[in-house]
C-alpha positions in Angstrom: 25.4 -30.8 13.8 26.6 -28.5 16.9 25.6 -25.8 19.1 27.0 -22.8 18.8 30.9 -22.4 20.3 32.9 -19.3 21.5 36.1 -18.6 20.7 37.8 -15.7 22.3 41.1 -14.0 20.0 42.4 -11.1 22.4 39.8 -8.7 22.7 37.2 -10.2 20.3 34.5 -13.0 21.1 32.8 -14.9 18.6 29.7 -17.0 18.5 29.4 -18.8 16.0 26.0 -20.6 15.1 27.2 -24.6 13.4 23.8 -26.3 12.2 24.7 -25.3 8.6 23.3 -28.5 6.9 20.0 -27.7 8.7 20.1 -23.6 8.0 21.4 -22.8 11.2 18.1 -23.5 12.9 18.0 -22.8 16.6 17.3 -25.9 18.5 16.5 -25.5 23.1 19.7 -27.2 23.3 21.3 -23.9 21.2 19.3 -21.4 23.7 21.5 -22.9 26.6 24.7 -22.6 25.0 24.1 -19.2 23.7 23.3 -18.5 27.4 26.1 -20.3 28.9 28.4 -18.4 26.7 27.0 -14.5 27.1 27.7 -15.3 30.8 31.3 -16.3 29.6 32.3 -13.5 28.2 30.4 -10.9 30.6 32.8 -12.6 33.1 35.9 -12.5 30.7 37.1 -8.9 31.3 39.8 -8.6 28.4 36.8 -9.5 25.9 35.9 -5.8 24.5 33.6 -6.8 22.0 31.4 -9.9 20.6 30.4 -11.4 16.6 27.6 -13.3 16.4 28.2 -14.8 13.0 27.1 -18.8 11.5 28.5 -21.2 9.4 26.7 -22.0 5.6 25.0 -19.7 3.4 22.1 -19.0 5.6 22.6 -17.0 9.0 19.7 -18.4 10.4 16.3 -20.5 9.6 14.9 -19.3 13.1 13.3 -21.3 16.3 12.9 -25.3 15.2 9.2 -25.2 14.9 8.6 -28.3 16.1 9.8 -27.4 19.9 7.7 -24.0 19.7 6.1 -23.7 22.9 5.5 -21.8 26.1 8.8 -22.4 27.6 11.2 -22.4 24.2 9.7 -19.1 23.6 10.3 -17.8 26.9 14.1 -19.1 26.5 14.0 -17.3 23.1 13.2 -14.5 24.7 15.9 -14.3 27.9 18.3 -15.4 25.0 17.9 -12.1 23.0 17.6 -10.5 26.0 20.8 -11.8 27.2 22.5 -10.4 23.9 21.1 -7.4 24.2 22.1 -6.4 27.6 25.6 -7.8 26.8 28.4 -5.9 28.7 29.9 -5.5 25.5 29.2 -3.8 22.2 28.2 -6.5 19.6 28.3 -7.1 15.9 25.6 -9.5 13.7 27.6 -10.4 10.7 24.6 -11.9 8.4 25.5 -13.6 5.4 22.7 -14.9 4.5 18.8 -15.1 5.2 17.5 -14.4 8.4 14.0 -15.6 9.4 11.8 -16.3 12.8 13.4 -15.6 16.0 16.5 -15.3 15.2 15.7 -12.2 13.5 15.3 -11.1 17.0 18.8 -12.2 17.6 20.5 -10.3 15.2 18.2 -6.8 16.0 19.7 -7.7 19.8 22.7 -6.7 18.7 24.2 -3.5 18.4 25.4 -3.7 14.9 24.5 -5.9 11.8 26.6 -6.2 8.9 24.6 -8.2 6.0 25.2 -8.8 2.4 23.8 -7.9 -0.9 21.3 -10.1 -1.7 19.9 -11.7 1.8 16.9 -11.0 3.2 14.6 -11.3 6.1 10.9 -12.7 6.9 9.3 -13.7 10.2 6.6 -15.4 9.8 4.9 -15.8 13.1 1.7 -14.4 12.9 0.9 -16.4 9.7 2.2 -19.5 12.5 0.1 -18.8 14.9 2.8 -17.7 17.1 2.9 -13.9 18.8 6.0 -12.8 18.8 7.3 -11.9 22.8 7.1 -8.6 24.4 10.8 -7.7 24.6 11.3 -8.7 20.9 8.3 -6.7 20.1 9.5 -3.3 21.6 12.9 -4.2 20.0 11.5 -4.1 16.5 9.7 -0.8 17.3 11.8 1.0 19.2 14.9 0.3 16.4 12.9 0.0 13.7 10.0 2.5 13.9 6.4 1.1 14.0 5.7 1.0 10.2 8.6 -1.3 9.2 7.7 -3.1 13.0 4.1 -3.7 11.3 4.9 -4.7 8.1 7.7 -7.7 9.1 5.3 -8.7 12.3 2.0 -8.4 11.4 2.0 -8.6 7.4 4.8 -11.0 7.3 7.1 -9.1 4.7 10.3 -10.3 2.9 13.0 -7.3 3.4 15.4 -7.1 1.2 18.9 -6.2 1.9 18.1 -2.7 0.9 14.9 -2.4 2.3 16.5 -3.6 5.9 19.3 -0.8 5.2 16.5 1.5 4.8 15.1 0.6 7.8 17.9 0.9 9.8 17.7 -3.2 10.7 21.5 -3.1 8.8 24.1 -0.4 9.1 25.6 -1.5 6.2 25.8 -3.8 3.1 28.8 -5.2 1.9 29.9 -8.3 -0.8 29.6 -11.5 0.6 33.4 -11.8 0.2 33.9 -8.8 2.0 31.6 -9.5 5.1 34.6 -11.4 7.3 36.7 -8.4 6.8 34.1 -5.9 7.4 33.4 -7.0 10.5 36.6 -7.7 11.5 37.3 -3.7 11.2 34.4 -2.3 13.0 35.4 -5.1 15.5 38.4 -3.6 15.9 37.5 -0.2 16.3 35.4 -1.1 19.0 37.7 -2.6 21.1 40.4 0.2 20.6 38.2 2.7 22.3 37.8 3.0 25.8 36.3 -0.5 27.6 34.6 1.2 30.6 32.8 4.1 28.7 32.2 2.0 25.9 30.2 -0.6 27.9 28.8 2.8 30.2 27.2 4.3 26.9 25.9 1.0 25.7 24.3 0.7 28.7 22.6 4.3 28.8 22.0 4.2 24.9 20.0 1.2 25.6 18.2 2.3 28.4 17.5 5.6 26.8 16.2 3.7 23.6 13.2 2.3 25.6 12.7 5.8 28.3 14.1 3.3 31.4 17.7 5.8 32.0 18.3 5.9 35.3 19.6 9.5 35.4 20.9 8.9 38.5 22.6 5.2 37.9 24.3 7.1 34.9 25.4 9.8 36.9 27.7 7.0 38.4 28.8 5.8 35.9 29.7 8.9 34.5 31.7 9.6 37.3 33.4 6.4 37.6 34.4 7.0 34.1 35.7 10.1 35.0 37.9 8.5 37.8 39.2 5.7 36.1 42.7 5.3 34.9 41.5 4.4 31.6 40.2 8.7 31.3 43.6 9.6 31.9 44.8 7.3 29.8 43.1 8.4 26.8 43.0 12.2 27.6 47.0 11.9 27.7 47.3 10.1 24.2 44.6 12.3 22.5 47.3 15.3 23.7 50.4 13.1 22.7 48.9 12.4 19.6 49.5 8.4 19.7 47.0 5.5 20.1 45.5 4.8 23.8 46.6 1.6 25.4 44.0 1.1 27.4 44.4 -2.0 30.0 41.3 -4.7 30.4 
């Protein structure tokens, strides 16, 4: 068994959870890679766009329960944090069930691509284990409070369906077609524009939880505005051709 590894292929980033023979379950050793590799690729400016994606037939078991405590929740915590305030968009390709904490992972990112037939339970509160603040507000500020309730506090299995209808996936596709699926979306990602892209993740984010910084955004409006890459796309949406926009 491994932690999770990056690869990087042009514009695209991939972390890849490896514990398949143990359901992907997130070990503290797989907190500090995760870390060690979202600070990778927020340095790696030609990387547009990140999968988080796992080996096997489950995406995740969630947090090894025997290391539960104070501090490897707090780590779980920064972790999906980390993911969340990426620099880039990302995409949760799920191809099997998702439970625990690293249910929390996958909400972290900005897009989740699953498959007919998985589903989802944490079961914390039946543990003994409150879940953390931020992962908390995630659930209810993506999710809405009733589906927040039912998956925290009553512990309910989602369905795929059920987690499409609560907006937790954007989309459901055949297990064989997940790879390419999320390849695409990838791709459409990274052809738009890298510096508003990663600007309107930001405010979108910010928005989502009533912390914009009106003023911060203003800037990064601007900047926008100023960059090369603005003129670079106004010019090819008039020439009618594809932008190339430079990293």
């Amino acid at each position: 068994m491994a932690t999770p590894t990056l690869a990087i292929d042009g514009h695209v980033a991939t972390i890849r959870l490896n514990r398949a023979d143990d359901l992907n379950r997130i070990h503290p050793e797989d907190l500090d890679a995760l870390s060690s590799h979202l600070r990778a690729i927020d340095q790696e400016r030609a990387v547009r766009v990140l999968i988080l994606a796992s080996t096997g037939k489950t995406f995740s078991s969630g947090f090894h329960l025997g290391a539960i405590g104070a501090k490897s929740t707090r780590n779980l915590e920064e972790t999906a944090d980390a993911l969340a305030n990426c620099r880039v968009p990302s995409i949760a390709a799920l191809q099997g069930g998702v439970y625990g904490g690293a249910a929390d992972l996958a909400l972290a990112c900005d897009f989740r691509i699953g498959v007919d037939g998985m589903e989802l339970m944490i079961p914390a509160a039946r543990l003994g284990i409150p879940f953390y603040p931020s992962g908390v507000e995630r659930f209810v500020t993506r999710l809405g409070m009733s589906a927040a309730k039912r998956i925290l506090l009553s512990c309910e299995k989602f369905g795929a369906r059920d987690l499409l209808g609560a907006g937790f996936l954007d989309v459901i596709v055949l297990k064989e077609d997940l790879e390419a699926s999320v390849a695409e979306l990838a791709r459409t990602l990274a052809a738009q524009a890298p510096m508003a892209t990663q600007a309107l993740k930001k405010m979108l984010n910010e928005a989502a939880v009533a912390r914009l910084d009106r003023h911060a955004a203003a800037k990064l409006v601007s900047a926008c505005l100023d960059s090369a890459e603005h003129k670079e796309g106004l010019a090819a949406w008039i020439e009618k051709r594809k932008p190339d926009f430079k990293s």
